[in-house]
N, C-alpha and C positions, 0 to 999 in steps of 0.2 A: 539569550543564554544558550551557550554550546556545550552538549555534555562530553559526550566519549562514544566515539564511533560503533553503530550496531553494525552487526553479521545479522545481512538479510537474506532468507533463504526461502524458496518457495517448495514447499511440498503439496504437491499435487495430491498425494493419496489424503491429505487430509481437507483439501480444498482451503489452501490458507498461507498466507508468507508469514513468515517469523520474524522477529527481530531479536537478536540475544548479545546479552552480553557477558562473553565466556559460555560455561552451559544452564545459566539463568534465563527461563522466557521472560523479556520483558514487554512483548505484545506481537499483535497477529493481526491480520487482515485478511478476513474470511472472504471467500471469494464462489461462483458459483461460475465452475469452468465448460465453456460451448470453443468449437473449433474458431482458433484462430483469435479469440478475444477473453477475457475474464471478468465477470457480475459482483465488482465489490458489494458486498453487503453489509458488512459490521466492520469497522476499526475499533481496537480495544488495547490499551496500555495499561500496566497492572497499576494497584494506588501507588505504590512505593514508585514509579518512577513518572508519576503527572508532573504538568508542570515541568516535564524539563527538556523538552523539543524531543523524545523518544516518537510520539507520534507523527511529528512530521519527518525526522527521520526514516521511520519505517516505511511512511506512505512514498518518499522520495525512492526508496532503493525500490520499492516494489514497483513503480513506474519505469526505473531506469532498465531492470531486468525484463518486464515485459518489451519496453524500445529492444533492447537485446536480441530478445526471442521473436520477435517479429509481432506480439501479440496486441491487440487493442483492449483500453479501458471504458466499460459501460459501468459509470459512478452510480453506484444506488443509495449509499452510505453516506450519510449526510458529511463526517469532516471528510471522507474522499472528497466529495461534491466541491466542499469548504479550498480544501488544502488546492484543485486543481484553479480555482477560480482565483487563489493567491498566487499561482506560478505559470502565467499564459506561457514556457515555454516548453508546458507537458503538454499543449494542446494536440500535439501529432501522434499523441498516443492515445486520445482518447476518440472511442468509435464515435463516426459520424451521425450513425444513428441515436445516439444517446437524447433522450428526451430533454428538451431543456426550461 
């Protein structure tokens, strides 16, 4: 099921990507920011929008921007962990050091 495209945005000052739709948060992806890579640690989509690919949208934009920015992903969060394990072609974004 496909809903309606998030605006995903990464704010640094709060250590977290958003995903909104219009100016509604509809989830975030808390992050713990070190040079050059970011430490997902929680992904969180509000009740009102489970169940409706909001979180793998968010998780997808917030990869795409890190490939962007040049940054790497150390997955701590478990649907991070989840979502990168269904999509091998985020692997280049994710740090080599990551525990596995």
């Amino acid at each position: 099921m496909t809903g309606p495209d998030l605006q995903i945005a990464d704010h640094p000052e709060r250590e977290r990507f958003e995903g909104r739709l219009g100016d509604e948060l509809v989830g975030v992806v808390e992050y713990i920011a070190l040079p050059g890579k970011v430490i997902a640690t929680h992904a969180e989509v509000g009740e009102d929008f489970e169940g409706r690919g909001m979180a793998s949208q968010l998780v997808g934009g917030m990869v795409e921007q890190l490939r962007t920015d040049g940054r790497l992903l150390q997955p701590l969060c478990p649907y991070v962990r989840a979502w990168l394990q269904r999509h091998p072609e985020a692997a280049d974004v994710v740090d080599p050091a990551t525990p596995h």
